[in-house]
TIFITOR-965757 format. One record per residue: residue number from 0; residue in one letter; x, y, z of N, C-alpha, C in turn. Coordinates in nm, 2 decimals, padded with zeros to 4 digits. Atoms other than C-alpha are relative to their C-alpha. Layout:
BEGIN
ATOM   resi   resn      n_X      n_Y      n_Z     ca_X     ca_Y     ca_Z      c_X      c_Y      c_Z
ATOM    NUM      A        X        Y        Z        X        Y        Z        X        Y        Z
...
This chain:
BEGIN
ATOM   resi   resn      n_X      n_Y      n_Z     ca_X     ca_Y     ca_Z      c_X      c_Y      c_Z
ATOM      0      X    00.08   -00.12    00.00    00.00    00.00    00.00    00.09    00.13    00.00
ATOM      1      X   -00.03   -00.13   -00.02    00.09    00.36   -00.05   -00.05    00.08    00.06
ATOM      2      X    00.04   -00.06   -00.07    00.05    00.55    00.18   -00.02    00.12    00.02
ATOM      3      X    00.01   -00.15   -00.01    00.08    00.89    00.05    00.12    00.11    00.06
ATOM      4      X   -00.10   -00.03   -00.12    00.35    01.01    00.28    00.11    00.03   -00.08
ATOM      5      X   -00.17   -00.04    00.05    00.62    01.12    00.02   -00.02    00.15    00.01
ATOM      6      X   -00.04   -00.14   -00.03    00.73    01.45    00.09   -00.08    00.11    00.09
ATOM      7      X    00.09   -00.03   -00.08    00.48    01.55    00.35    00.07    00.00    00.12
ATOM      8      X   -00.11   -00.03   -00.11    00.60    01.72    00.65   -00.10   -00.03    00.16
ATOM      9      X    00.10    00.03   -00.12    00.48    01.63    01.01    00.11    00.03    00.13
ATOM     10      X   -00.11   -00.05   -00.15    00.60    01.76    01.38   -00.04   -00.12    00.06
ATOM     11      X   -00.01    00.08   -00.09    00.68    01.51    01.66    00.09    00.01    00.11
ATOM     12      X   -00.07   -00.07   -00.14    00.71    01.61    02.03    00.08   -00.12    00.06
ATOM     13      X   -00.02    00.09   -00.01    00.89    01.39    02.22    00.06   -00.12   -00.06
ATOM     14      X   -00.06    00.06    00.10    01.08    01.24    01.97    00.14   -00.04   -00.04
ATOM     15      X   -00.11    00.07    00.07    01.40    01.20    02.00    00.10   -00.15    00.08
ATOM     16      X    00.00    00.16   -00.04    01.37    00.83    02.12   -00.13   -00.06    00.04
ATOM     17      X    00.11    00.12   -00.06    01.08    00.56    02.25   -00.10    00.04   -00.14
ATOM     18      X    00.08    00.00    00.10    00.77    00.57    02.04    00.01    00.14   -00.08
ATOM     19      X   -00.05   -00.14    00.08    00.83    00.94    01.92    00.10    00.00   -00.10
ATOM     20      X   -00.18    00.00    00.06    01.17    00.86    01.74   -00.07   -00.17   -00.09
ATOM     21      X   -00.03    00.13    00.10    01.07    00.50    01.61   -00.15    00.04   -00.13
ATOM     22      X    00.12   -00.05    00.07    00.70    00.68    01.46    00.08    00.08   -00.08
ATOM     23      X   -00.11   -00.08    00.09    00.98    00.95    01.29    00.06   -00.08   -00.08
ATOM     24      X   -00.08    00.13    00.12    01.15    00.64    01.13   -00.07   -00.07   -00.11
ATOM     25      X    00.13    00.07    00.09    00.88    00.51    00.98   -00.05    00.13   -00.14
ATOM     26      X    00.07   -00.10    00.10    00.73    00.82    00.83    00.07    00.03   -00.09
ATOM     27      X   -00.12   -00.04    00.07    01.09    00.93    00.70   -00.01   -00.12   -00.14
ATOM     28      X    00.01    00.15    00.09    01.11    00.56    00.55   -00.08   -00.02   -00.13
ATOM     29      X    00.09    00.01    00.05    00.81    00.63    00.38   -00.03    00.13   -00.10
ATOM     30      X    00.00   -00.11    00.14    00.93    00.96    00.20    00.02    00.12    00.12
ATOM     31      X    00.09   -00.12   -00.05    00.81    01.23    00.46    00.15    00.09    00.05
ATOM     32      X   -00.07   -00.07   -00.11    01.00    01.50    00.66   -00.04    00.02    00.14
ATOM     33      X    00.00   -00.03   -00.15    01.01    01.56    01.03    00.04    00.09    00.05
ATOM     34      X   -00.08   -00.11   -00.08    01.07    01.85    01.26   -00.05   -00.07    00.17
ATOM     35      X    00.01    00.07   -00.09    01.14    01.67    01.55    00.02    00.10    00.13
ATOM     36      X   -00.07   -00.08   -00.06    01.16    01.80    01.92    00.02   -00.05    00.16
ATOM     37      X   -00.04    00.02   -00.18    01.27    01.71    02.32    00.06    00.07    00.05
ATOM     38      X   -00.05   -00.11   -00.07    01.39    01.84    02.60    00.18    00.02   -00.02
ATOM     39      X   -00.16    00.00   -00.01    01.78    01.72    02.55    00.04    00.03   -00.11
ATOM     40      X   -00.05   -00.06    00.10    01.97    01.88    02.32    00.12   -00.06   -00.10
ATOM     41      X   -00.03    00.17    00.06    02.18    01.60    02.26   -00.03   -00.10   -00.02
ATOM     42      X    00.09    00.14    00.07    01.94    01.35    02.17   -00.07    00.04   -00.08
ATOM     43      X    00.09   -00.06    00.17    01.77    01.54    01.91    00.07    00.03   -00.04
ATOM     44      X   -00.11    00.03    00.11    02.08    01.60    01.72    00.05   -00.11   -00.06
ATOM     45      X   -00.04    00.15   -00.03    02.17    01.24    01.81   -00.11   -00.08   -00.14
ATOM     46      X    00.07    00.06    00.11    01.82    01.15    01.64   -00.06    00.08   -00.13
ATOM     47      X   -00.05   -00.04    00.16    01.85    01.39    01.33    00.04   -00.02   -00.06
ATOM     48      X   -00.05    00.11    00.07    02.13    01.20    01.24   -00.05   -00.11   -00.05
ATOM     49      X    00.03    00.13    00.02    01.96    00.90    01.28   -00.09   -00.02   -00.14
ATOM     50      X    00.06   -00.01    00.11    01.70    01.02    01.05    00.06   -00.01   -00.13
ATOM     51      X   -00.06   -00.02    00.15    01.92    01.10    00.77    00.06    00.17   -00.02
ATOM     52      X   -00.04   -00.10    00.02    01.99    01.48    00.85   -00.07    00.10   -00.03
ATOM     53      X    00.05   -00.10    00.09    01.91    01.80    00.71   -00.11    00.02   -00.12
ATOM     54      X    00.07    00.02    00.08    01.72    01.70    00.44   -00.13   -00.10    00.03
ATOM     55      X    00.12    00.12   -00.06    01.48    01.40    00.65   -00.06    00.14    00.08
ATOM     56      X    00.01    00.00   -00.12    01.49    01.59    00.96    00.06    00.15    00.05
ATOM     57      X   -00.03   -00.09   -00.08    01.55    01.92    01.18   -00.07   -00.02    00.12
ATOM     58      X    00.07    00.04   -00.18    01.50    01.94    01.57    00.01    00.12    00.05
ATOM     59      X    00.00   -00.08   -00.13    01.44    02.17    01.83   -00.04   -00.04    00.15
ATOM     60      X    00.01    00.05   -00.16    01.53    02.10    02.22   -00.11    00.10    00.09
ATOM     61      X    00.12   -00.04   -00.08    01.24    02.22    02.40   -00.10   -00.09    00.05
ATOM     62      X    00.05    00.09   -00.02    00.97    02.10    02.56   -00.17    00.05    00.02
ATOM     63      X    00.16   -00.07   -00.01    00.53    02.18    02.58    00.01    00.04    00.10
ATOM     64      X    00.01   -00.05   -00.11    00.56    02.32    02.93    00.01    00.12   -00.08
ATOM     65      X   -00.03   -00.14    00.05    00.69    02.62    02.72   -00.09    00.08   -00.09
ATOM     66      X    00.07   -00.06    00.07    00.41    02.83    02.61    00.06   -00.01   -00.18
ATOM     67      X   -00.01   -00.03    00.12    00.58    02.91    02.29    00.06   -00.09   -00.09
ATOM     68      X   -00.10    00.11    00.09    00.72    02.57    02.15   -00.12   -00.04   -00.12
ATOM     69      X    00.05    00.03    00.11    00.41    02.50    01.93    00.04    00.07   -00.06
ATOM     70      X   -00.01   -00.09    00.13    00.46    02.80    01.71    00.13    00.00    00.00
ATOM     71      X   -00.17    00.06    00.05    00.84    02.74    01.70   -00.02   -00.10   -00.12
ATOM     72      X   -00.04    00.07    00.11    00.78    02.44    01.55   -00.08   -00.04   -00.09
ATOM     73      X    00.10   -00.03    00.09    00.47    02.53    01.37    00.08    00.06   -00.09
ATOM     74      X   -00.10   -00.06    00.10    00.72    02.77    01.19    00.12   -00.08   -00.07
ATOM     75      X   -00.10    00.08   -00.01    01.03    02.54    01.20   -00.04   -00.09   -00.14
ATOM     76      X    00.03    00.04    00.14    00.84    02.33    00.92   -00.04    00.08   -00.13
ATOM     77      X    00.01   -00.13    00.13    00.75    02.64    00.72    00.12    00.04   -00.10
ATOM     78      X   -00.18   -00.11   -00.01    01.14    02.75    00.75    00.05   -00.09   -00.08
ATOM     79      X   -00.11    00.12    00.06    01.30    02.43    00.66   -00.11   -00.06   -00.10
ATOM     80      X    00.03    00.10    00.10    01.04    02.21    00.44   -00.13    00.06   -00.07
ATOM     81      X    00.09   -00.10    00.09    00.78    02.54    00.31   -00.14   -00.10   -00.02
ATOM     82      X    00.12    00.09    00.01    00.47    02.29    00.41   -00.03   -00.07    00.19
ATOM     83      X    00.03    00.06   -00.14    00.30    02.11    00.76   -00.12   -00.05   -00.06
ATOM     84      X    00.14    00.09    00.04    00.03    01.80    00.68   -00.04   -00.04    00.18
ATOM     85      X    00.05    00.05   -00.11    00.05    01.70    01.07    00.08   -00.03    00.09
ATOM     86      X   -00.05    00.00   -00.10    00.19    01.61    01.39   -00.06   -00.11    00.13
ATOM     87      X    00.02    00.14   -00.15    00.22    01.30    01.68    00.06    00.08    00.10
ATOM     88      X    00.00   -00.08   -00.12    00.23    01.48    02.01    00.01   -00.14    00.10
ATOM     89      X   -00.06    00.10   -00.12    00.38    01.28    02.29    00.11    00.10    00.11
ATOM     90      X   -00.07   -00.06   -00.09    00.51    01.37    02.63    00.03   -00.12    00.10
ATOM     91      X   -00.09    00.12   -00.11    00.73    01.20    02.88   -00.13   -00.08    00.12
ATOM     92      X    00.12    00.04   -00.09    00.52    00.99    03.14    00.00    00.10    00.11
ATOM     93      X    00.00   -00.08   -00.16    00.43    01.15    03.50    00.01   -00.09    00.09
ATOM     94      X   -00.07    00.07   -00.07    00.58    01.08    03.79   -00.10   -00.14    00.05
ATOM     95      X    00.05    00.11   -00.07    00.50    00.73    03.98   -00.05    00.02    00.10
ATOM     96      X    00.09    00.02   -00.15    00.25    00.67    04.24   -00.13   -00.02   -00.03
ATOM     97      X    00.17   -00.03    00.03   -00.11    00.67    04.33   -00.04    00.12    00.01
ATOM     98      X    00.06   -00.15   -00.01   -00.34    00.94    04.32    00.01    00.04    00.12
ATOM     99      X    00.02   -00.08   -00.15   -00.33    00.98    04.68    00.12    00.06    00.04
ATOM    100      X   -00.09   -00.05   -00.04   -00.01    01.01    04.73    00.13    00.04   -00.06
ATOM    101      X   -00.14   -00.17    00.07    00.22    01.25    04.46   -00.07    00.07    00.03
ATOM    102      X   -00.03   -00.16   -00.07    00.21    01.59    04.57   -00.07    00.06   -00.09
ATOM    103      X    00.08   -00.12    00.11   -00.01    01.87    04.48    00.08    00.09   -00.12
ATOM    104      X   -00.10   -00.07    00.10    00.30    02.01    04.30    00.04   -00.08   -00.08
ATOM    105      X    00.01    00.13    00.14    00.32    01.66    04.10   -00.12    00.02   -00.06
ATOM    106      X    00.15    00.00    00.08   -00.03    01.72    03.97    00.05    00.11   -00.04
ATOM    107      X    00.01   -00.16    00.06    00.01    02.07    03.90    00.11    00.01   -00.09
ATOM    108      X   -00.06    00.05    00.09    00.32    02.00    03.73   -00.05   -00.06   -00.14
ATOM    109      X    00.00    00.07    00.09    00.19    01.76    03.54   -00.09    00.04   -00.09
ATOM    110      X    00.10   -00.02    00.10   -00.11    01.88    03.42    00.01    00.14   -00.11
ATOM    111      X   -00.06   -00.11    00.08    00.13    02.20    03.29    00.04   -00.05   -00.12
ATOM    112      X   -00.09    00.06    00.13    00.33    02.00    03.06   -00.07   -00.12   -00.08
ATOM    113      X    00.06    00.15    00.09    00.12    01.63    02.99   -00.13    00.06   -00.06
ATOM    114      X    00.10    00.02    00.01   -00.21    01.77    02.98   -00.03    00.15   -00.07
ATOM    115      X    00.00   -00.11    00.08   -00.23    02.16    02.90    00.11    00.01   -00.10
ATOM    116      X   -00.10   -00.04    00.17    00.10    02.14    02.66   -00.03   -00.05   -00.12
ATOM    117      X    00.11    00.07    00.11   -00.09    01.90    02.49   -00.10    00.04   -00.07
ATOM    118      X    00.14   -00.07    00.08   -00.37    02.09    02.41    00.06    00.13   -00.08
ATOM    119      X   -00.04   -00.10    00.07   -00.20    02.41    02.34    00.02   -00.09   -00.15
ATOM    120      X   -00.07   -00.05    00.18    00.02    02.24    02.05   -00.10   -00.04   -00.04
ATOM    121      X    00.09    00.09    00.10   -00.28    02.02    01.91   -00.05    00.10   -00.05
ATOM    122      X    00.04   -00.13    00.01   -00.47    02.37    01.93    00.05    00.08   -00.16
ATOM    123      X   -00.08   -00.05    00.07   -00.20    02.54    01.78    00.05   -00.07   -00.16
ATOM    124      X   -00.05    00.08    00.17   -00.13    02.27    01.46   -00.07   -00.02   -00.03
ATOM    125      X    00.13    00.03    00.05   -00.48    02.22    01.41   -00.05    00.10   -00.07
ATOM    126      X    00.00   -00.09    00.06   -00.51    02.57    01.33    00.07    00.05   -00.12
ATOM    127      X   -00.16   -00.03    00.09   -00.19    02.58    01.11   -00.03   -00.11   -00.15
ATOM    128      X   -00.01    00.10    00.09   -00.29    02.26    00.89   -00.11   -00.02   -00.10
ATOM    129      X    00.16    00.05    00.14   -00.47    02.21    00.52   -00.10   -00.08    00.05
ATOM    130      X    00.13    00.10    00.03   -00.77    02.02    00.49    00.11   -00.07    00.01
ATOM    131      X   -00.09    00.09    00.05   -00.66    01.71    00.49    00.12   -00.03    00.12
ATOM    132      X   -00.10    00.06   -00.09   -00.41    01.69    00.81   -00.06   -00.05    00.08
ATOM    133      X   -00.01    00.11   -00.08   -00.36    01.46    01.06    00.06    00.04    00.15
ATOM    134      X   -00.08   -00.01   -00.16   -00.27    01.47    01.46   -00.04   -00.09    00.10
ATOM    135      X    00.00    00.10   -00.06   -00.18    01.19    01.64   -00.01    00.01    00.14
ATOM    136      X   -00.01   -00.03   -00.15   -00.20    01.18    02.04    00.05   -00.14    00.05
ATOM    137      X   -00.06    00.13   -00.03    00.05    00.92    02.19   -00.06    00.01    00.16
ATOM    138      X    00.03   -00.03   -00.21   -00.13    00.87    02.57    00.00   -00.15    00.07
ATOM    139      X   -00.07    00.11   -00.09   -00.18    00.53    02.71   -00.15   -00.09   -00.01
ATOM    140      X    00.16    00.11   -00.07   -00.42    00.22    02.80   -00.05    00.05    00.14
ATOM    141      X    00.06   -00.07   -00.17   -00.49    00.43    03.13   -00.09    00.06   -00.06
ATOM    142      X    00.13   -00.04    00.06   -00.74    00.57    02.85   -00.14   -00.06    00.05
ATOM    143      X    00.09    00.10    00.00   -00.93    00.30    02.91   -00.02   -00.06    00.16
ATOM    144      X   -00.03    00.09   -00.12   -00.83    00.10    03.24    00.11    00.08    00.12
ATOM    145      X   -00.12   -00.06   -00.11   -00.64    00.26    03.54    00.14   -00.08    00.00
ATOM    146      X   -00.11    00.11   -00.03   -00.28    00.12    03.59    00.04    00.01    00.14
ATOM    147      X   -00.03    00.00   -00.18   -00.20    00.04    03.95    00.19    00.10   -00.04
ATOM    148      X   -00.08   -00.07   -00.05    00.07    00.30    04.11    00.04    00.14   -00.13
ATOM    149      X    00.03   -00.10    00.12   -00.04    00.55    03.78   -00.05    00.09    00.04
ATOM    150      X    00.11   -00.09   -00.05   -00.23    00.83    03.97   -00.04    00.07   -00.12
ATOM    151      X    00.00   -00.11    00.03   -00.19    01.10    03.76   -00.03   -00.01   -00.16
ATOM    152      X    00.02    00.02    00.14   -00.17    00.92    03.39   -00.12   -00.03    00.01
ATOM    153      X    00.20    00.06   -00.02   -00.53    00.76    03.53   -00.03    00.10    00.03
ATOM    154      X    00.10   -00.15   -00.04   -00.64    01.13    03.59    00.00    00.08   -00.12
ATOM    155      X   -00.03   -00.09    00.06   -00.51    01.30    03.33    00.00   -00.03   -00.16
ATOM    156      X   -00.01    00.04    00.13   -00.50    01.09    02.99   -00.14   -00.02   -00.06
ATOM    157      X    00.16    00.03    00.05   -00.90    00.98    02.95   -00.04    00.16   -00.03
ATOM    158      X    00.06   -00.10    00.06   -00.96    01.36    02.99    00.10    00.07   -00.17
ATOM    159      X   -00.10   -00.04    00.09   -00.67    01.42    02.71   -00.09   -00.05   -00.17
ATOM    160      X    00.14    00.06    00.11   -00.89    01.18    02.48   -00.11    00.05   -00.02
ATOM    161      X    00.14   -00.07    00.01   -01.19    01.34    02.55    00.06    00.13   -00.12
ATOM    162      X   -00.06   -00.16    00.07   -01.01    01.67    02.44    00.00   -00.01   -00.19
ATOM    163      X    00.03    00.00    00.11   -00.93    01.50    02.13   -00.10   -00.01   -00.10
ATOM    164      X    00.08    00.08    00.07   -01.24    01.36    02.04   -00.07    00.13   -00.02
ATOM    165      X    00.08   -00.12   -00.01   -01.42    01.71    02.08    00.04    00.09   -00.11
ATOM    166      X   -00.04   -00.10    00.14   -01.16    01.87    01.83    00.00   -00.07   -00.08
ATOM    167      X   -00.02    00.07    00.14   -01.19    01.61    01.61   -00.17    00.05   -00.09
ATOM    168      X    00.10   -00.03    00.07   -01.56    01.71    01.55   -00.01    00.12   -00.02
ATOM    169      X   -00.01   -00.17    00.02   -01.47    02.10    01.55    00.02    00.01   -00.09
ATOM    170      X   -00.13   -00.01    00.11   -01.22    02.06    01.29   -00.03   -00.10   -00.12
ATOM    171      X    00.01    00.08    00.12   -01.36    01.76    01.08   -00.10    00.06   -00.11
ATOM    172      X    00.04   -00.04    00.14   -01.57    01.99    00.83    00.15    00.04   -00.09
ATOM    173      X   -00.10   -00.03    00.13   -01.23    02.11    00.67    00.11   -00.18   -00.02
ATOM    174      X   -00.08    00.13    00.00   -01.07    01.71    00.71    00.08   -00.02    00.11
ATOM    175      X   -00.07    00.01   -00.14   -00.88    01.76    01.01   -00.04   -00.11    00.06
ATOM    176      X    00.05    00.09   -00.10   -00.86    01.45    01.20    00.10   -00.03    00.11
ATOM    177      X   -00.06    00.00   -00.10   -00.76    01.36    01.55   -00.01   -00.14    00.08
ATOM    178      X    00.01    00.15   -00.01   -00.65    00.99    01.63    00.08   -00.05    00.14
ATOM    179      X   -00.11    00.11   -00.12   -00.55    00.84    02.02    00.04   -00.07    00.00
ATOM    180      X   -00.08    00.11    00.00   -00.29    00.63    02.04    00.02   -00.08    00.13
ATOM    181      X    00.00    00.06   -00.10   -00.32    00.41    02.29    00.15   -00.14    00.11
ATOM    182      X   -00.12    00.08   -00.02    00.03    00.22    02.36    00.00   -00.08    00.12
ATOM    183      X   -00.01    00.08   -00.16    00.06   -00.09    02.66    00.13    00.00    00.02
ATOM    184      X   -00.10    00.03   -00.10    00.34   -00.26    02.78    00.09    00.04   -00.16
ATOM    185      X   -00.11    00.06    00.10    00.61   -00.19    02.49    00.15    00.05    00.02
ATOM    186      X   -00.08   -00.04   -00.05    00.99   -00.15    02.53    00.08    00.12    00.01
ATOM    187      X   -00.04   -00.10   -00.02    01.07    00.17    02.58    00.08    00.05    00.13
ATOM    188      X   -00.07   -00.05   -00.16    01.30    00.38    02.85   -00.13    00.02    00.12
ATOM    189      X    00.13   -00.07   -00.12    00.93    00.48    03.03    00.02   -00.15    00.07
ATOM    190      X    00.03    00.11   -00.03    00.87    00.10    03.06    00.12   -00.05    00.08
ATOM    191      X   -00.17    00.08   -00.09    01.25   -00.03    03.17   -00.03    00.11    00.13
ATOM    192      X    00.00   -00.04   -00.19    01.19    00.25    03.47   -00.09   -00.07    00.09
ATOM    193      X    00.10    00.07   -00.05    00.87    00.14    03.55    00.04   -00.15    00.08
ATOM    194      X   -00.04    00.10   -00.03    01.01   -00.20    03.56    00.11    00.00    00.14
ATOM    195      X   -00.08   -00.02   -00.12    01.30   -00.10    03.78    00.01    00.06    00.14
ATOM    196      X    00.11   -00.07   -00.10    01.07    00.04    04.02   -00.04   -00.12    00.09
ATOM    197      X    00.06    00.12   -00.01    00.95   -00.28    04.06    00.12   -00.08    00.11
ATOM    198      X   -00.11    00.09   -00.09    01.14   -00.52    04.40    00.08   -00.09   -00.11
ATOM    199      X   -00.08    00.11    00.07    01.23   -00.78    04.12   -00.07    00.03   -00.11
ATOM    200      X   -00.05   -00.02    00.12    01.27   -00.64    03.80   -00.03   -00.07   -00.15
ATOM    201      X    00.01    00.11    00.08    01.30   -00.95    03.61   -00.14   -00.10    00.00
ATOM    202      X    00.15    00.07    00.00    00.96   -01.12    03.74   -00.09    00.10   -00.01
ATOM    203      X    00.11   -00.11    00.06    00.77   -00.79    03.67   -00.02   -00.01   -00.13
ATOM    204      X    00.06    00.04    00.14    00.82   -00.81    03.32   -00.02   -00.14   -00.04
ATOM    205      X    00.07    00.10   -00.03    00.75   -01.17    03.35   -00.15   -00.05    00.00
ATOM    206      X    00.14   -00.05   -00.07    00.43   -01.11    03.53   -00.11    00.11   -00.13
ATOM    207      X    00.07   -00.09    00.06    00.35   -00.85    03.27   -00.04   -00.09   -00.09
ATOM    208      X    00.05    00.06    00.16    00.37   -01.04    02.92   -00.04   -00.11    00.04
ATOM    209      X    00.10    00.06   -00.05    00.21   -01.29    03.13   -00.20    00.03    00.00
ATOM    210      X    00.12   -00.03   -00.07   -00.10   -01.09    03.14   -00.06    00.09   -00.20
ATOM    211      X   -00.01   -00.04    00.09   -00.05   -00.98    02.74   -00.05   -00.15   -00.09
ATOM    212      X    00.02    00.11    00.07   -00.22   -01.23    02.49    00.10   -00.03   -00.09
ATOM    213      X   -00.03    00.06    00.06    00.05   -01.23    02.27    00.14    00.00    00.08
ATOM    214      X   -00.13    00.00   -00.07    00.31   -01.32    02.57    00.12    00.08   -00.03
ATOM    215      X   -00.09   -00.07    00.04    00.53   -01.04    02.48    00.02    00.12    00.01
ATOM    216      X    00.00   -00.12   -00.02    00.61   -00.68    02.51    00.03    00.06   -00.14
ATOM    217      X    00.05   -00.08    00.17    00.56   -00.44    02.16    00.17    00.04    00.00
ATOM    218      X   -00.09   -00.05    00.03    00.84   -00.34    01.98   -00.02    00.17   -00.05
ATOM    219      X    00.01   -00.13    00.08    00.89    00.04    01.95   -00.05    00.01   -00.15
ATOM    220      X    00.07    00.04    00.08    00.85    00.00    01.60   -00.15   -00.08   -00.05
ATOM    221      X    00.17    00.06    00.05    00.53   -00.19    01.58   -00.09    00.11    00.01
ATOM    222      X    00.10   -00.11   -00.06    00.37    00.13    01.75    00.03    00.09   -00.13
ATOM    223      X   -00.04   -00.16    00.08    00.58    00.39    01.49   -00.08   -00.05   -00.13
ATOM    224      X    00.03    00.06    00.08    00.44    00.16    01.21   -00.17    00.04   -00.01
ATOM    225      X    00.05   -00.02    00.03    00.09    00.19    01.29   -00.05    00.17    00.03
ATOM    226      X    00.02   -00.11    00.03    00.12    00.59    01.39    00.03    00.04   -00.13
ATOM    227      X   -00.02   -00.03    00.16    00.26    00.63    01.03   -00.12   -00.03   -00.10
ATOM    228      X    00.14    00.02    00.05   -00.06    00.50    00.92   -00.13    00.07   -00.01
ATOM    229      X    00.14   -00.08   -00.05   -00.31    00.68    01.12    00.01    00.13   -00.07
ATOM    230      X    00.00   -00.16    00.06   -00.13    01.03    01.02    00.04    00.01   -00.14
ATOM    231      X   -00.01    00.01    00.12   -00.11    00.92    00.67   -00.16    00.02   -00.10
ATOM    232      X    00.12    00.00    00.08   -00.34    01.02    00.37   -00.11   -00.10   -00.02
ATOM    233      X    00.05    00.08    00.04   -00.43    00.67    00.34   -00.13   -00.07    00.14
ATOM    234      X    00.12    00.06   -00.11   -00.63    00.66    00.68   -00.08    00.12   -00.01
ATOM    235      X    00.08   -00.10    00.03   -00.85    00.95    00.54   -00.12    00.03    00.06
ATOM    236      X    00.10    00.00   -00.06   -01.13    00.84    00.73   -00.02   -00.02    00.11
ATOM    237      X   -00.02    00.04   -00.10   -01.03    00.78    01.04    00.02    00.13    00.11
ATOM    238      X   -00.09   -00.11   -00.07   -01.05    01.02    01.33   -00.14   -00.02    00.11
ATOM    239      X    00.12    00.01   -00.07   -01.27    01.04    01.65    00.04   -00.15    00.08
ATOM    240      X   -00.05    00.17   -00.05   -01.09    00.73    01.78    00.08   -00.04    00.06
ATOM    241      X   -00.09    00.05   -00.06   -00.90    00.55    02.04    00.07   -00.15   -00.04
ATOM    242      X   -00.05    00.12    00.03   -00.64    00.27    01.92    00.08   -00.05    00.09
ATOM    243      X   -00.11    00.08   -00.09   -00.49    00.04    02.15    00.11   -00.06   -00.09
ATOM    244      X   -00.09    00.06    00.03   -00.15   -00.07    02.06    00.08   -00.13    00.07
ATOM    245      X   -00.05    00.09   -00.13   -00.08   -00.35    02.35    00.01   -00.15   -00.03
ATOM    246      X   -00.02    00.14    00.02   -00.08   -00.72    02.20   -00.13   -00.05    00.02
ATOM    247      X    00.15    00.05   -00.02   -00.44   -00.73    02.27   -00.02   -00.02    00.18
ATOM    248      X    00.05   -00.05   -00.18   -00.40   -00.63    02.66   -00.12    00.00    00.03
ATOM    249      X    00.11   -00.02   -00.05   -00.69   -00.45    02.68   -00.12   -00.08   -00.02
ATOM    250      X    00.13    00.17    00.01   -01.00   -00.71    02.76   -00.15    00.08   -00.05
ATOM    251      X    00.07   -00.09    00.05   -01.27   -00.42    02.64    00.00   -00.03   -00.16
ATOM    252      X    00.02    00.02    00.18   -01.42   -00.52    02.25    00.01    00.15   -00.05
């Protein structure tokens, strides 16, 4: 299949590694450009390279806490690739615990950078993009299901979905669509903390892909594979929707 995706430009927060960076690999793969962006300033160089350079790929180290990083890199694709079809919006997880007990300054935090920075850029690129674009939302199966010692991702990601689902019917007379990504257990640095959190390490992820129908933990790439899809021309009709990516975790038809 074609996917449409040659020379089509798309932003991606959080991106310069775990599902953000292997979704950038894919789309590149597939023709497109990227304006990638994180908080470290050597790991977004690190994965510009990886992309291919100057010609795949430009970054900016910043992060959504920063009022003004959407229109940075709202412009940033203007500057460098004179076009913007769309953008996968991802942010680091929030801290560990239950809801009872992280700190009023862990919520308030979090809901600066996971949950309002989120809305600004989607806001912000929703306004910016033809008929016809795409914006991905990388959040979590806590969409759906609480995860034990998650307070704040089970407070804060269902309403993130909602958010989407509400601009996807604002925005869907000009084509604009707005697609959750729902990602479980898959290998990423979030997940190896998580795990390391954990008394015994080795029988947590055990225990986990124990509890995954297809006994296994996702490969970054399996996830970057099907966001390259969703924010592709070729899922035209798709928007208003949460997709789980988890091996078939979630027990919900």
């Amino acid at each position: 299949m074609d996917l449409g995706l040659a020379d089509r430009v798309y932003l991606l927060t959080g991106a310069s590694n775990g599902l953000g960076l292997a979704t950038a690999e894919q789309l590149v793969a597939e023709g497109a450009r990227v304006v990638i962006a994180a908080r470290d300033p050597g790991r977004v160089a690190a994965a510009v390279e990886r992309l291919g350079g100057a010609g795949s790929a430009v970054g900016l180290a910043t992060t959504l806490a920063d009022p003004d990083t959407p229109q940075r890199l709202v412009d940033a694709a203007g500057e460098h690739f004179g076009r913007l079809d769309g953008a996968l919006v991802s942010v680091g997880g929030p801290p560990v615990g239950t809801a009872a007990q992280v700190t009023d300054a862990q919520w308030r935090e979090s809901f600066e950078t996971v949950f309002l920075g989120t809305v600004r850029m989607i806001r912000t690129v929703a306004e910016a993009l033809p008929d016809g674009g795409a914006i991905g939302l990388v959040l979590s199966s806590s969409v759906r299901v609480p995860i034990s010692n998650l307070g704040i991702s089970n407070g804060l990601r269902p309403g993130m979905a909602a958010v989407a689902k509400e601009m996807s019917d604002e925005y869907g007379p000009r084509g604009v669509r707005f697609v959750s990504l729902l990602p479980g257990r898959i290998m990423t640095d979030r997940n190896r903390q998580l795990f390391a959190a954990s008394p015994d390490p080795e029988r947590a992820r055990t225990d986990t892909e124990s509890t995954i129908p297809m006994r296994r933990l996702g490969d970054p790439a399996e996830f970057g594979r099907v966001a390259a899809f969703v924010l592709s021309p070729a899922a035209s009709y798709l928007t208003g929707v949460t997709i789980p990516v988890d091996g078939g975790a979630l027990r919900g038809i």
